[in-house]
C-alpha positions in Angstrom: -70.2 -22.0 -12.0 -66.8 -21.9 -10.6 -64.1 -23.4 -12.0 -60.2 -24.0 -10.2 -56.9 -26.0 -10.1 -55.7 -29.0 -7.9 -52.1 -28.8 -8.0 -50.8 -32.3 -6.2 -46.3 -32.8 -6.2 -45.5 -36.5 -7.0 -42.4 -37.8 -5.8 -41.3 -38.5 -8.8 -40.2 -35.0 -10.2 -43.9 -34.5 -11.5 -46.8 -31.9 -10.9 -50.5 -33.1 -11.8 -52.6 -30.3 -12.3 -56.4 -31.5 -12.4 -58.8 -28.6 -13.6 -62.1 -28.6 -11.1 -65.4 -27.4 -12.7 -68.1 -26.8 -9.1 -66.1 -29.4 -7.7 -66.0 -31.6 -10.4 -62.8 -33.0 -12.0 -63.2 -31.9 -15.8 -59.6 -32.9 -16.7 -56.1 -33.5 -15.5 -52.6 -33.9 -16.6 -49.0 -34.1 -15.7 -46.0 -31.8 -16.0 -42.1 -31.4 -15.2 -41.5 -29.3 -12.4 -39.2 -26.9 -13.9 -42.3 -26.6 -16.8 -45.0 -25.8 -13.9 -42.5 -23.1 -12.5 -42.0 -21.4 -15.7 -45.7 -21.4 -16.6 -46.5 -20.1 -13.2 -44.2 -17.2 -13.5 -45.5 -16.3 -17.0 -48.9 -15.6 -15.2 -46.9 -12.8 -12.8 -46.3 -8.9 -13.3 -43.2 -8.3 -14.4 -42.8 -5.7 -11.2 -43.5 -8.9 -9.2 -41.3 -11.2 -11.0 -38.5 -8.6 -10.7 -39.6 -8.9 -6.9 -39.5 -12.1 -6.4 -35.9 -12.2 -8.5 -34.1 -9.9 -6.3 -35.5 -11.5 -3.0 -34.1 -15.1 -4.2 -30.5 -13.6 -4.8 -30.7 -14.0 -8.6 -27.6 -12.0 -8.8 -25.7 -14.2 -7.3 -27.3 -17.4 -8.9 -25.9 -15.4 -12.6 -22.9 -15.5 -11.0 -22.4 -19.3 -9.9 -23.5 -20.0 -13.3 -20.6 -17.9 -14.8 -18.2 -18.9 -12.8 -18.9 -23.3 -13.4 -21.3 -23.0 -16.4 -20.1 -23.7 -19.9 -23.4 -22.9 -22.0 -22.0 -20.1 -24.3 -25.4 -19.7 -25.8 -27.3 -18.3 -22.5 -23.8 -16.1 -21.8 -24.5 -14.5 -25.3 -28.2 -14.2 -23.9 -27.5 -12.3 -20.8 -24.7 -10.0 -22.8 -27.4 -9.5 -25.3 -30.1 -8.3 -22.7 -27.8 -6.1 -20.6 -26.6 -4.4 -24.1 -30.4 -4.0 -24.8 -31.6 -2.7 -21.8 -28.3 0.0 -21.6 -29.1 0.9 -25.4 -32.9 1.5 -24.8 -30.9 4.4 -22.6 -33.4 3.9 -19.8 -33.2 6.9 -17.0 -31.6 6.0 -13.6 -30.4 2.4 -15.3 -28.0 2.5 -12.9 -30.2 2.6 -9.7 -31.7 -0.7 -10.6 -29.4 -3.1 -8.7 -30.5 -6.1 -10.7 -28.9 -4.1 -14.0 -25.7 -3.2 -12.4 -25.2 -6.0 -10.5 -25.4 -8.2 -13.5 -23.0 -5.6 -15.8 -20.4 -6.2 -12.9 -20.4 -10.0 -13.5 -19.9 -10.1 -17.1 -17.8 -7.6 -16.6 -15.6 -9.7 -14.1 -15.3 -12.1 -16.8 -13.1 -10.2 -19.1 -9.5 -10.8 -19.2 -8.2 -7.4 -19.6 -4.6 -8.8 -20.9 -6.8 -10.6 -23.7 -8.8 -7.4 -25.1 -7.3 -5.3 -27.9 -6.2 -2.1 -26.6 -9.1 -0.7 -29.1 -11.6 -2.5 -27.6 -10.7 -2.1 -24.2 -10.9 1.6 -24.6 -14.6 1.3 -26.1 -15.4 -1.0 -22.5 -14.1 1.4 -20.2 -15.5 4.5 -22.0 -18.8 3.5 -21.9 -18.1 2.4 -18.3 -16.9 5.7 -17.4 -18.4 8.4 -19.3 -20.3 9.5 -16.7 -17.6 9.9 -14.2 -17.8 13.7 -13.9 -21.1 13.2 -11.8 -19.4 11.1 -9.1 -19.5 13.6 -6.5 -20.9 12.4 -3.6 -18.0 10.5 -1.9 -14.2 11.1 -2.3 -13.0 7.5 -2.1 -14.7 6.3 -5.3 -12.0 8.8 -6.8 -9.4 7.0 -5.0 -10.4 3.7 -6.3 -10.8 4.6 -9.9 -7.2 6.2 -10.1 -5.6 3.2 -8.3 -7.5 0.5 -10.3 -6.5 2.4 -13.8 -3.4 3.3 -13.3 -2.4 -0.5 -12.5 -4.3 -1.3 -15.3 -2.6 1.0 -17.4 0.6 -0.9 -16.6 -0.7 -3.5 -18.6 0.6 -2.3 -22.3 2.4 0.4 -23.3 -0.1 1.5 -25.8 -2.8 1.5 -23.2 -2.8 5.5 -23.0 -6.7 5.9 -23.1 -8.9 9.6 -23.3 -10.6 7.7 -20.5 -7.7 7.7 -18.2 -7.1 11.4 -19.0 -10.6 12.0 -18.2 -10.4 10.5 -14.8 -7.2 11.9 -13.6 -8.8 15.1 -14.9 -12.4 15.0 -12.7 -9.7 14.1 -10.2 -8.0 17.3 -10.3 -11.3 19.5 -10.6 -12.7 17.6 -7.4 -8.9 18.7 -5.3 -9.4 22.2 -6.7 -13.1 22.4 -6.0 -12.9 21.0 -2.8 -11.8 22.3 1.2 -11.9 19.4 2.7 -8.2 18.3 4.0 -9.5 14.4 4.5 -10.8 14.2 0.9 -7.6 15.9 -0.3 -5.2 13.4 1.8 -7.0 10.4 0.1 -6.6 11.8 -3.5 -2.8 12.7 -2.8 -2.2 9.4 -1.4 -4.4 7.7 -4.2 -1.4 9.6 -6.8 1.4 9.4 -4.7 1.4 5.5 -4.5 2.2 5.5 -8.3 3.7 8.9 -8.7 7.8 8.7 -9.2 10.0 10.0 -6.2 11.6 12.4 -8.4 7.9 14.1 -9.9 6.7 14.1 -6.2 9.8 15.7 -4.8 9.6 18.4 -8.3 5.7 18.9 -7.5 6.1 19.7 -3.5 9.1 22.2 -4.6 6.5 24.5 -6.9 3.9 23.9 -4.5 6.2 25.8 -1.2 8.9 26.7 -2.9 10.3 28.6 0.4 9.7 25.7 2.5 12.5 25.1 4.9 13.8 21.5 4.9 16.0 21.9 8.4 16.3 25.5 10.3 19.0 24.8 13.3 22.6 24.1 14.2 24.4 21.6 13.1 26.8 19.2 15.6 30.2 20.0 15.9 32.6 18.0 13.5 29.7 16.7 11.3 30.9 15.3 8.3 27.7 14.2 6.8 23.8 15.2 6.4 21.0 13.0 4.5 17.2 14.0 5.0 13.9 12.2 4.3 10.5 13.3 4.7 10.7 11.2 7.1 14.4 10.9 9.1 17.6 12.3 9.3 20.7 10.8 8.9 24.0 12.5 10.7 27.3 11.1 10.5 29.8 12.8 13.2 33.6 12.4 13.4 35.0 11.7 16.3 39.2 11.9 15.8 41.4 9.8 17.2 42.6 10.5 20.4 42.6 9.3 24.1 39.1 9.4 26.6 38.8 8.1 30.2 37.2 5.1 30.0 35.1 3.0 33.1 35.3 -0.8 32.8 32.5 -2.4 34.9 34.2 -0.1 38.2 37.7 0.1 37.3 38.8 3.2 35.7 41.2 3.5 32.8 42.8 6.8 31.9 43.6 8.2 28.7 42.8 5.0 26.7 43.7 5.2 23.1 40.9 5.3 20.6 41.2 5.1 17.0 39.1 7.6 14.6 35.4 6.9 14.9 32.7 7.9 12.9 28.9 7.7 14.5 26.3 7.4 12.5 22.9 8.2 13.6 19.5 8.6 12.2 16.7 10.8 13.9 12.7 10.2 13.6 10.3 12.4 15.7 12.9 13.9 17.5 14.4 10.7 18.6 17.2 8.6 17.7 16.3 5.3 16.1 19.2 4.1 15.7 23.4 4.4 16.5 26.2 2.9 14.6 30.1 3.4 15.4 32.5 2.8 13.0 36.4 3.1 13.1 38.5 4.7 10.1 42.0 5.1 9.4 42.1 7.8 6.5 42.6 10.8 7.0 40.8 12.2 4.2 37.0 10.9 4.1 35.4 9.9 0.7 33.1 7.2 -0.4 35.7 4.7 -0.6 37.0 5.1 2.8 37.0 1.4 4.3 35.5 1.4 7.9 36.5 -0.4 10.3 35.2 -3.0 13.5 34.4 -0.9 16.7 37.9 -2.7 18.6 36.2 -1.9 22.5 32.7 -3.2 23.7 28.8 -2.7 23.2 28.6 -2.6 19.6 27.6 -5.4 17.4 29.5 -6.7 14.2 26.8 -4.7 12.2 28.1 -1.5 14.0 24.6 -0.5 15.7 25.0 -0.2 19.3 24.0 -2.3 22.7 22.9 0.6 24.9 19.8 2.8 25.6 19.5 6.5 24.2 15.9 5.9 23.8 15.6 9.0 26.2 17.5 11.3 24.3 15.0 14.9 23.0 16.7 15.7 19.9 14.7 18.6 19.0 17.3 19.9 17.0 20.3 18.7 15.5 23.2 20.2 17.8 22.2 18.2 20.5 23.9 15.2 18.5 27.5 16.4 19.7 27.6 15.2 23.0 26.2 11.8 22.2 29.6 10.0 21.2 30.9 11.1 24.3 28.4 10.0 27.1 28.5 6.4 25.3 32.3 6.7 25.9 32.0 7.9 29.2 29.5 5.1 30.3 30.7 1.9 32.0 30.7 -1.1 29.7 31.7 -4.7 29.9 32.8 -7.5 27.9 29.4 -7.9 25.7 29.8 -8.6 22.0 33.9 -8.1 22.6 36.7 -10.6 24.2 39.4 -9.4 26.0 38.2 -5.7 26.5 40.2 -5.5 29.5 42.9 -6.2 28.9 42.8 -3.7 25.7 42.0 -0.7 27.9 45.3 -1.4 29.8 47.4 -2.2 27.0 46.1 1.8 25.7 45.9 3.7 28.6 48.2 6.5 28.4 49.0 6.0 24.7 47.5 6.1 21.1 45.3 3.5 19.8 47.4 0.8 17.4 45.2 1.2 13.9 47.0 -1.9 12.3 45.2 -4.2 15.0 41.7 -2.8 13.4 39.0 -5.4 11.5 37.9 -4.5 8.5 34.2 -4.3 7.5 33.2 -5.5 4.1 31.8 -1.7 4.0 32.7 1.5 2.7 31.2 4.9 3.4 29.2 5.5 0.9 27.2 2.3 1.7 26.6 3.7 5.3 25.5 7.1 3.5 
């Protein structure tokens, strides 16, 4: 005697099922789809269910449902079978992806701002506590520190062991570790949150001895700023006369009033030139500066000319600068009647009551 099932689909959202005894029909009946479904995956092994789960994205199907559903009852179901499973403290929990994958989407539906700073501890302590085994790859380090310490901006009170605990595996994994690239990403990871000030304080105990600048210095400098990444120099040029080229006619011994040139250095180039007049005699960071009266510089005091080409492998070079971009023929750009202020000058000083003031002083320049 055999005995089997005749499954036939209706169009009408119904299965018949009609129960065949050596080819004879014995009995039939009709069910729901979603009923059939269910009653078929009751009859598979739960490694094949899990199977068939993960191959038909159920991860994702969790998480449409989430994100649109509104049935709180099956979200207290699915919270209730993750805590479960986590409790039964099975080993490796965390290399079953259907597991993880599932904690990450409830997890992605906490507000953080809404959670009492109690609670919130208890969520990323168990999250965390096994942090000190992350070992394998650097960057999870770097993500962890960035993600908690913007979190941690959140309240004021939100000063968690957990927190300590990262920034402390953190610390073991740069001492533990030679490799320079792993070491780069945890120092930027810190750095991007870090206050100037502690950075600057933690680089001076680290290379106490380290020298900032090791050179000369240009002649009449009457200001230095550094960066880690430029320098700024500030030269005084007094006021006197220079021989000056318009277009091809030369002028002698044109008056100039007292310029200061500002320029700032990166990779051993100039990035940038500004020229500003002065009439004190004393500098300070009130001194009022003054509109460039010739040609070639712009109302913002930077420059219109090339010194792209300059090497300025070491500061002393910065001297002669001012005076090649004196020396060099110019024209009427950004200025009107340059002429004719060359020949009124030649042969005498510069008249600093003609001068236009900038809504600057020098300590905005510095």
């Amino acid at each position: 005697m055999t005995n089997s099932l005749v499954i036939k689909i209706e169009d009408n959202n119904f299965i018949q099922v009609e129960n065949m005894e050596n080819g004879m029909p014995i009995g039939k009946r009709k069910m729901l789809t979603d009923d059939f479904v269910l009653c078929m995956l009751s009859l598979m092994e739960d490694r094949e269910l899990l199977s068939f789960l993960m191959k038909n994205d159920y991860i994702e199907t969790i998480k449409t449902y989430l994100k649109d559903g509104e049935d709180e009852e099956i979200f207290r179901e699915l919270m209730k079978i993750v805590i479960d499973r986590v409790e039964d403290e099975v080993d490796n929990l965390e290399q079953e992806p259907i597991y993880t994958g599932l904690l990450i989407q409830l997890l992605e539906k906490v507000d953080i701002e809404k959670v009492k700073v109690g609670s919130l501890e208890k969520i990323l302590d168990s999250v965390f506590k096994k942090v000190e085994h992350l070992n394998d790859d650097v960057t999870i380090f770097q993500k962890l520190l960035l993600l908690l310490l913007e979190k941690g901006q959140v309240s004021p009170e939100l000063k968690t062991p957990v927190l300590s605990k990262i920034l402390q595996v953190a610390t073991n994994k740069a001492i533990s570790t030679e490799n320079q690239e792993q070491l780069l990403i945890l120092l930027e990871s810190i750095l991007d949150k870090a206050d100037g000030k502690l950075v600057e304080k933690t680089l001076s105990k680290s290379n106490p001895n380290r020298v900032i600048y090791n050179g000369f210095m240009p002649k009449n400098i009457v200001y230095y700023g550094k960066t880690f990444s430029s320098d700024l120099v500030v030269i005084d040029v007094p006021k006197g006369q220079h021989n000056i080229k318009y277009h091809n006619v030369e002028f002698k011994n044109v008056g100039h009033p007292r310029l200061l040139f500002s320029f700032v250095v990166k990779d051993e180039r100039i990035s940038s030139i500004r020229i500003f007049a002065v009439k004190d005699n004393f500098l300070s960071e009130d001194t009022q500066l003054y509109h460039y009266p010739y040609s070639n510089v712009h109302d913002s005091g930077t420059v219109c000319w090339s010194y792209g080409q300059y090497h300025i492998n070491q500061l002393d070079k910065l001297q002669h600068i001012p005076y090649i971009f004196l020396s060099t023929p110019n024209n009427s750009h950004l200025s009107d009647n340059v002429r004719e202020k060359y020949a009124s000058f030649e042969n005498g000083d510069f008249d600093d009551e003609i001068l236009k003031p900038m809504k600057l002083t020098f300590k905005q320049i510095v």
